[in-house]
N, CA, C and O of each residue as an XYZ file, in Angstrom:
536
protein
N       0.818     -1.210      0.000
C       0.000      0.000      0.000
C       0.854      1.263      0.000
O       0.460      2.269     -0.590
N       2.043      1.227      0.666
C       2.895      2.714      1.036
C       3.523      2.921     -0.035
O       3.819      4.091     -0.277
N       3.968      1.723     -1.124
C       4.867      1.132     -2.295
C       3.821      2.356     -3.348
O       4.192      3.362     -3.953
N       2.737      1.870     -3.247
C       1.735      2.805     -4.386
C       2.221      4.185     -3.812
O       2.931      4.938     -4.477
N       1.909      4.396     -2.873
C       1.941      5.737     -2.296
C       3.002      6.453     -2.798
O       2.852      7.448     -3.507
N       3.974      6.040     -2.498
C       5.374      6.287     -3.071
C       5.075      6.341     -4.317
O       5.012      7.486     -4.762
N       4.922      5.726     -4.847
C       4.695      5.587     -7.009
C       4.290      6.886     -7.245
O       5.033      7.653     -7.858
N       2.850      7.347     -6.701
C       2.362      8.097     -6.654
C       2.630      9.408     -6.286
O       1.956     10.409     -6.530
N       3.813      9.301     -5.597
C       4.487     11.058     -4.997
C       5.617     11.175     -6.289
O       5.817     12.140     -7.026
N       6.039     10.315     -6.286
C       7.188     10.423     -7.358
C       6.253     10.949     -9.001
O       6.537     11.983     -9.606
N       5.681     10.435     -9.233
C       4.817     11.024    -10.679
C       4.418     11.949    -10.099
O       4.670     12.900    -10.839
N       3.818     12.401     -8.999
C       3.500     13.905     -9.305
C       4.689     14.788     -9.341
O       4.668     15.786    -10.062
N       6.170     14.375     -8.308
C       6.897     15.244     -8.705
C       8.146     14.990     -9.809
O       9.179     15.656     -9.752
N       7.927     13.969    -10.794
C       8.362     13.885    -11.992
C       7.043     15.157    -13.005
O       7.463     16.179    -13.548
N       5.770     14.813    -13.030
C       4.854     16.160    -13.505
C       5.214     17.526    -13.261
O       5.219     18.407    -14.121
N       5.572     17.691    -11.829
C       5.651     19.097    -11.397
C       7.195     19.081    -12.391
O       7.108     19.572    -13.516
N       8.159     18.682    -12.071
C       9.609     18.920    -12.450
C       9.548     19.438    -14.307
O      10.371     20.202    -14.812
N       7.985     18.581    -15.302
C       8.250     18.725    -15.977
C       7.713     19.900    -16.664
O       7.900     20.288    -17.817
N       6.933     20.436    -15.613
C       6.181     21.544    -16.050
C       6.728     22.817    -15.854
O       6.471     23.787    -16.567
N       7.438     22.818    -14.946
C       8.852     23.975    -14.214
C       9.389     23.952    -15.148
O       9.138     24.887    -15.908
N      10.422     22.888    -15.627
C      11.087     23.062    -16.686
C      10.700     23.904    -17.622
O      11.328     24.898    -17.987
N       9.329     23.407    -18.160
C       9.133     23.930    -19.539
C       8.367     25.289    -19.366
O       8.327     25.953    -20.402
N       7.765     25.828    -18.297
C       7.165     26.966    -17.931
C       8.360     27.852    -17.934
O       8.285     29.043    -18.236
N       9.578     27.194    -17.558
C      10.728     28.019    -16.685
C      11.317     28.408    -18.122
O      11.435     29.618    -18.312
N      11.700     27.556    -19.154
C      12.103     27.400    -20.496
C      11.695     28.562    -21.332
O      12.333     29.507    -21.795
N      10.109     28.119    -21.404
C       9.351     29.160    -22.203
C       9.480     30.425    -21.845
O       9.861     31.243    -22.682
N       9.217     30.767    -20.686
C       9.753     32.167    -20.232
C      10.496     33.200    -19.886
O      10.311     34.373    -19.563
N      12.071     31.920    -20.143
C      13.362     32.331    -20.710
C      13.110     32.956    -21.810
O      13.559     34.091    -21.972
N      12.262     32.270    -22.881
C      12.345     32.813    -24.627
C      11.865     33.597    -24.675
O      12.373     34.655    -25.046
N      10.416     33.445    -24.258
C       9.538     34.582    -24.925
C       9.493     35.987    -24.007
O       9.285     37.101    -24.487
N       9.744     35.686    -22.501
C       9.918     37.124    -21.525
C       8.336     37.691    -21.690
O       7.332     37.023    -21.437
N       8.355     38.986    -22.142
C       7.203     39.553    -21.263
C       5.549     39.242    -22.918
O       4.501     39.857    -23.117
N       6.149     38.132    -23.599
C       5.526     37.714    -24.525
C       4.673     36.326    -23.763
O       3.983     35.600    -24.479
N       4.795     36.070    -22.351
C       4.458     34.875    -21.988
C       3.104     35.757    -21.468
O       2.168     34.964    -21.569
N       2.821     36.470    -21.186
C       1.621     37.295    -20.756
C       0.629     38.181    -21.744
O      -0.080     39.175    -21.588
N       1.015     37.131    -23.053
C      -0.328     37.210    -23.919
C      -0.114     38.678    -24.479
O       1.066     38.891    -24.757
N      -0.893     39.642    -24.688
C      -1.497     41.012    -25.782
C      -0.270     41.858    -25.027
O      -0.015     42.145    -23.857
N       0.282     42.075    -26.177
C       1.046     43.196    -25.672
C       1.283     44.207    -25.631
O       2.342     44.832    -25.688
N      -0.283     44.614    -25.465
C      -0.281     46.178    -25.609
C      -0.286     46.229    -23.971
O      -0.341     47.357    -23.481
N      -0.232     45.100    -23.076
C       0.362     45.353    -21.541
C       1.066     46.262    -20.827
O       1.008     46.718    -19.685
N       1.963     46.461    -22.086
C       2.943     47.314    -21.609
C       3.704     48.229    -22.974
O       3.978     47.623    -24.010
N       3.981     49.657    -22.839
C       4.756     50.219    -23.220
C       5.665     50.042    -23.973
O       6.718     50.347    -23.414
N       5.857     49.586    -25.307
C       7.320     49.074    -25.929
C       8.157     50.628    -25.228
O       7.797     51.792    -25.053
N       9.486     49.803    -24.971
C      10.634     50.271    -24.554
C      10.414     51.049    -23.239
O      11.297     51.874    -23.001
N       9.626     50.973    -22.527
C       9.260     51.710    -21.322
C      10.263     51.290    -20.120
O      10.762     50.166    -20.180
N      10.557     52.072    -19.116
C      11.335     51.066    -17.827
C      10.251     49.762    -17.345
O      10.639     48.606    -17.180
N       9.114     50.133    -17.200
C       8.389     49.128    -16.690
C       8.260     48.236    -17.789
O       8.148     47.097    -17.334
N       8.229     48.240    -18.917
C       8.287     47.014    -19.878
C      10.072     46.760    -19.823
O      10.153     45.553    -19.599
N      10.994     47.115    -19.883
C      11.722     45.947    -19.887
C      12.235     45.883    -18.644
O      13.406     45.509    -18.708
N      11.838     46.105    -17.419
C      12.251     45.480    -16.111
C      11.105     44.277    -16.062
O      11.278     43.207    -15.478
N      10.261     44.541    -16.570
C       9.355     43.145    -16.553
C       9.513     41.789    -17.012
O       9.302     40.673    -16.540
N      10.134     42.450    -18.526
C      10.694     41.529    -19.405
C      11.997     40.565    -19.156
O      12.182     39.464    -19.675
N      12.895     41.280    -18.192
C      14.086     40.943    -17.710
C      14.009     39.952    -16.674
O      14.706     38.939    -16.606
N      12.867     40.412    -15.652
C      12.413     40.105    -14.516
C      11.480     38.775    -15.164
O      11.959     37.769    -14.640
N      10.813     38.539    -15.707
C      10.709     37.028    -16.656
C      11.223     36.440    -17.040
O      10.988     35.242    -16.883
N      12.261     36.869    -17.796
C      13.312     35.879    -18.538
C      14.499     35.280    -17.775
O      15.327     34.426    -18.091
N      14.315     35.985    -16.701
C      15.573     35.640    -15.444
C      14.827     34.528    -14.128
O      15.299     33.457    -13.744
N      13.683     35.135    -13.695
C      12.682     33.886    -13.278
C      12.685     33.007    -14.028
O      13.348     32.038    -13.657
N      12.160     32.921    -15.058
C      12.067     32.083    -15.761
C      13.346     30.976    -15.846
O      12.954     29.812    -15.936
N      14.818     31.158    -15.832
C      15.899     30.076    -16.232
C      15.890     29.500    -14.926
O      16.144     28.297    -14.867
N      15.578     30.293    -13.561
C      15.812     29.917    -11.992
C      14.550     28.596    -12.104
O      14.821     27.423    -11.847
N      13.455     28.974    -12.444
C      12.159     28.135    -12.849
C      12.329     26.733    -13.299
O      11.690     25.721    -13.011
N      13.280     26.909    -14.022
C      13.519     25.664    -15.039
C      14.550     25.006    -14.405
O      14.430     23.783    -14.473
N      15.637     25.445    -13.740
C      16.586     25.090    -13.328
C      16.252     23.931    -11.767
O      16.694     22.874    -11.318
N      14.790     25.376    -11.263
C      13.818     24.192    -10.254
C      13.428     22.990    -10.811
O      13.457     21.912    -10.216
N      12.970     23.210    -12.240
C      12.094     21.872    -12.299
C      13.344     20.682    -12.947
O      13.039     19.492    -13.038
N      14.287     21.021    -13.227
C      15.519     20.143    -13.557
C      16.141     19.476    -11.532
O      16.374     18.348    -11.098
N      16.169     20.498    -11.047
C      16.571     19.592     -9.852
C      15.899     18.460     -9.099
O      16.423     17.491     -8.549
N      14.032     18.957     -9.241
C      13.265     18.326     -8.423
C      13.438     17.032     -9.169
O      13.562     15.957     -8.582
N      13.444     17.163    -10.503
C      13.187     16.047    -11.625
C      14.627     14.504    -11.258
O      14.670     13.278    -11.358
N      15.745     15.882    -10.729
C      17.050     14.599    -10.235
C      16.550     14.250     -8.989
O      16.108     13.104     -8.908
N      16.494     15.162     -7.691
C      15.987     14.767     -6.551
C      14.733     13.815     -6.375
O      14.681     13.058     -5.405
N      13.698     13.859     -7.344
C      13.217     12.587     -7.743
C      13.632     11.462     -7.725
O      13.138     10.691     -6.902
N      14.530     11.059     -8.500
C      15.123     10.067     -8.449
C      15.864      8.826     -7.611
O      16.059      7.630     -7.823
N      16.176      9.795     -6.518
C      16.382      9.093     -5.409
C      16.102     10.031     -3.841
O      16.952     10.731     -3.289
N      15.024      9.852     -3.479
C      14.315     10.643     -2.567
C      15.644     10.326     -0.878
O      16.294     11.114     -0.191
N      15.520      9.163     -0.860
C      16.281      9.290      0.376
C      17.977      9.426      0.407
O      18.708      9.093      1.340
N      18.423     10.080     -1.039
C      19.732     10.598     -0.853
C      19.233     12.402     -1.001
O      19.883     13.408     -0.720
N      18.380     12.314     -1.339
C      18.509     14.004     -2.344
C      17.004     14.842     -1.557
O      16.256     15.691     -2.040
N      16.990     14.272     -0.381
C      15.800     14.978      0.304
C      15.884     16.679      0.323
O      15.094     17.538     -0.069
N      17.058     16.739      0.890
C      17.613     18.429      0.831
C      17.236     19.638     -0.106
O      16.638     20.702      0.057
N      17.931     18.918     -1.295
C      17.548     19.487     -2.807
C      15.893     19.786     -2.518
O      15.147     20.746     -2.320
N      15.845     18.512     -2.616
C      14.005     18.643     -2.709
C      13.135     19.888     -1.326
O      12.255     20.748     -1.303
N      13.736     19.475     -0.737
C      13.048     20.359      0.576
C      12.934     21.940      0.500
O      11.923     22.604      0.732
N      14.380     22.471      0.066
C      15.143     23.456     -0.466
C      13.518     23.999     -1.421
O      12.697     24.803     -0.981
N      13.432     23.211     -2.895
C      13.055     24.125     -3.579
C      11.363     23.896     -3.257
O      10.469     24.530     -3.818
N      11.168     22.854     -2.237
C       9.484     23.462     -2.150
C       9.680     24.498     -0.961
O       8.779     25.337     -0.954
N      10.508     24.640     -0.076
C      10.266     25.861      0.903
C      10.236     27.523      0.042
O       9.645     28.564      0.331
N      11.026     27.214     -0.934
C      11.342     28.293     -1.912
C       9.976     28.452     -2.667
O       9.512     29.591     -2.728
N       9.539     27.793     -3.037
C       8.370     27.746     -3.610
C       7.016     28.189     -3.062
O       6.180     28.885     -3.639
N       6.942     27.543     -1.577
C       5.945     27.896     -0.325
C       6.580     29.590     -0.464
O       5.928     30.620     -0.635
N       7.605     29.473     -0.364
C       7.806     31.225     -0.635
C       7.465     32.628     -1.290
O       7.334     33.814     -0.990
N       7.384     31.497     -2.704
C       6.914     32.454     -3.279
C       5.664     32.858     -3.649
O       5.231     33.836     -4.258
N       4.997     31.525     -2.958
C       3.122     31.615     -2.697
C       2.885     32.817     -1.853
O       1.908     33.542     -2.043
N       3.897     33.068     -0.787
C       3.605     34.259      0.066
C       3.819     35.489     -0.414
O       3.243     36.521     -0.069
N       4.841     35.332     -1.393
C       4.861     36.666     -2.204
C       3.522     37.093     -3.098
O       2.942     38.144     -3.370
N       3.388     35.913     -3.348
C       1.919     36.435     -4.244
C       0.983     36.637     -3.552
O      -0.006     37.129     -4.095
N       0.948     36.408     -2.444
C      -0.108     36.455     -1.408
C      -0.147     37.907     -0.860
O      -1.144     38.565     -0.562
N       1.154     38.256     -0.793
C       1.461     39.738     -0.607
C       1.200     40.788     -1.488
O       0.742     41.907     -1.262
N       1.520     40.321     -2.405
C       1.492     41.337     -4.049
C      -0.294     41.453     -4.274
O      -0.964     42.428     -4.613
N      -0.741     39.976     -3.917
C      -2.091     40.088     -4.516
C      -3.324     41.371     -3.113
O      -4.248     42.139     -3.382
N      -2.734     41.038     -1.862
C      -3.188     41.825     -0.726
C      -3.062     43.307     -1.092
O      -3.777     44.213     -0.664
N      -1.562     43.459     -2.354
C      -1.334     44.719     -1.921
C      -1.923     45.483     -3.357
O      -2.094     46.699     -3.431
N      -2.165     44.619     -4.356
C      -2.043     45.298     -5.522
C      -3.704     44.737     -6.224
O      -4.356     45.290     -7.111
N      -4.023     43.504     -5.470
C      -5.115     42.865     -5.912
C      -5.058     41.609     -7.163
O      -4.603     42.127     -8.183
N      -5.221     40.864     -7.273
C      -5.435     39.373     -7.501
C      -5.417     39.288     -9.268
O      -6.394     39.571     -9.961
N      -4.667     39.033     -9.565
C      -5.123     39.246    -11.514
C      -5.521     37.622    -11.706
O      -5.634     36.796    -10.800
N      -5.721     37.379    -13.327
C      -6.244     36.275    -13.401
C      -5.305     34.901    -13.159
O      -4.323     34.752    -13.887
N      -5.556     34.091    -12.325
C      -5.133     32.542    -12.444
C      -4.447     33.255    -10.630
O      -4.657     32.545     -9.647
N      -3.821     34.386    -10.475
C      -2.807     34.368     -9.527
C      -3.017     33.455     -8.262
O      -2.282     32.627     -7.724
N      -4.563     34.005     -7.922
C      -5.038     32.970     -6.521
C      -4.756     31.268     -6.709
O      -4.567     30.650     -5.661
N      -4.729     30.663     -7.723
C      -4.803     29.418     -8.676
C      -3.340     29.199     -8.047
O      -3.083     28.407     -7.141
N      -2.691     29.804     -8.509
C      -0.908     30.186     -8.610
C      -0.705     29.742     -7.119
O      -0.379     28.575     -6.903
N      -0.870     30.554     -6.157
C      -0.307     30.564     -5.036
C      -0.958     29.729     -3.928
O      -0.456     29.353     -2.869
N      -2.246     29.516     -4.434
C      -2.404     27.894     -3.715
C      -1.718     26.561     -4.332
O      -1.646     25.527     -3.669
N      -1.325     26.643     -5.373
C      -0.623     25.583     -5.557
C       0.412     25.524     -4.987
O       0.838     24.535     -4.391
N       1.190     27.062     -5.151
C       2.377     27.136     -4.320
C       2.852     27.078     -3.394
O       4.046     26.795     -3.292
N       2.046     27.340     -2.348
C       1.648     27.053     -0.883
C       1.269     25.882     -0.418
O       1.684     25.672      0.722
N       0.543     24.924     -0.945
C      -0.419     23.726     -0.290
C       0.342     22.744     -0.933
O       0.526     21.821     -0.140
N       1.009     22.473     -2.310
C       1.087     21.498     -2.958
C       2.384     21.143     -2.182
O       2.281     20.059     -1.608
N       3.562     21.758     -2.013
C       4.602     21.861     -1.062
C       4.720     20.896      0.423
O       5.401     19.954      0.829
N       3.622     21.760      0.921
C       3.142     21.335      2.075
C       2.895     20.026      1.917
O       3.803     19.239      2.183
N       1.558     19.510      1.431
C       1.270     18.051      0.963
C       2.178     17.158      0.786
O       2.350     16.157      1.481
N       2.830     17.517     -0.214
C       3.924     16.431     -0.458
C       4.933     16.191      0.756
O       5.389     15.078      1.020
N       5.168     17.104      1.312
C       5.712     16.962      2.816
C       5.048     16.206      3.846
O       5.627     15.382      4.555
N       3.998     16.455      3.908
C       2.960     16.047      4.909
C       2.774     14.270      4.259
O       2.986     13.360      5.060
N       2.413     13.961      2.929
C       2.729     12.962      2.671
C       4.104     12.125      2.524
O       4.147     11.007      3.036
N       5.066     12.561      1.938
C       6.459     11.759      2.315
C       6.486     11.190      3.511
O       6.666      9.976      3.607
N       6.239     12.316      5.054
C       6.447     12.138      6.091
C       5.577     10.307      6.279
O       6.181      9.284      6.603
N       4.229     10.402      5.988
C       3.200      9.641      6.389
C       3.453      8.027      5.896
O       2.998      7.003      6.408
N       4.406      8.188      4.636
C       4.516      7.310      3.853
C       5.533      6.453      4.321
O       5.513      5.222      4.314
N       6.548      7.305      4.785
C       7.588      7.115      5.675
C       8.844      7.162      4.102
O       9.645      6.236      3.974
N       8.820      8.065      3.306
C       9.639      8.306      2.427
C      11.141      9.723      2.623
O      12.136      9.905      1.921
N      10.643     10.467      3.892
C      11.388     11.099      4.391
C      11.124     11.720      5.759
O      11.980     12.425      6.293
């Protein structure tokens, strides 16, 4: 029964690893083109390319997350650290959005965003523990 359990934490964070990657990837390339119509922003404005910069630089850290979780996967009870590391980082940055959204107000998907970022973290913690995987 714990054997499934396990199966089961590992595919979700082989999924998550592969979606970081390629979220993290894409938003290396395209920068402030990942946020759809771009009449968003100002061509050549400070706030359009600190945005743009500020994407494309998240973005490689992003990918670089979903490349580690994807190794730390692999062997959970050598590479717990790694793993721990980037969901606390992650729970982190749910609070940032949690902050940004308190302070600036909620755009679309963000609430979506930062409960994943927050809870999904948690969970998988809360489950490893239960499973007895770390």
């Amino acid at each position: 029964h714990s054997l499934i359990m396990a199966a089961s934490i590992l595919t979700l964070l082989k999924g998550y690893a592969i979606f970081a990657f390629l979220m993290g990837s894409a938003s290396t390339v395209l920068g402030n083109n990942m946020m759809g119509d771009s009449t968003l922003f100002t061509p050549k404005s400070t706030s359009s390319a600190l945005t743009d910069s500020q994407i494309r630089y998240l973005g490689s850290h992003f990918a670089a997350t979903g490349a580690i979780v994807w190794w730390a996967s692999n062997n959970l009870l050598e590479r717990k650290v790694p793993l721990a590391i980037c969901g606390a980082c992650l729970v982190a940055g749910g609070f940032g959005r949690l902050r940004a959204g308190l302070k600036h107000g909620f755009g679309p998907n963000t609430k979506a965003a930062m409960n994943v970022e927050i809870f999904l973290p948690t969970l998988f913690y809360i489950f490893g523990k239960v499973v007895g995987e770390w």
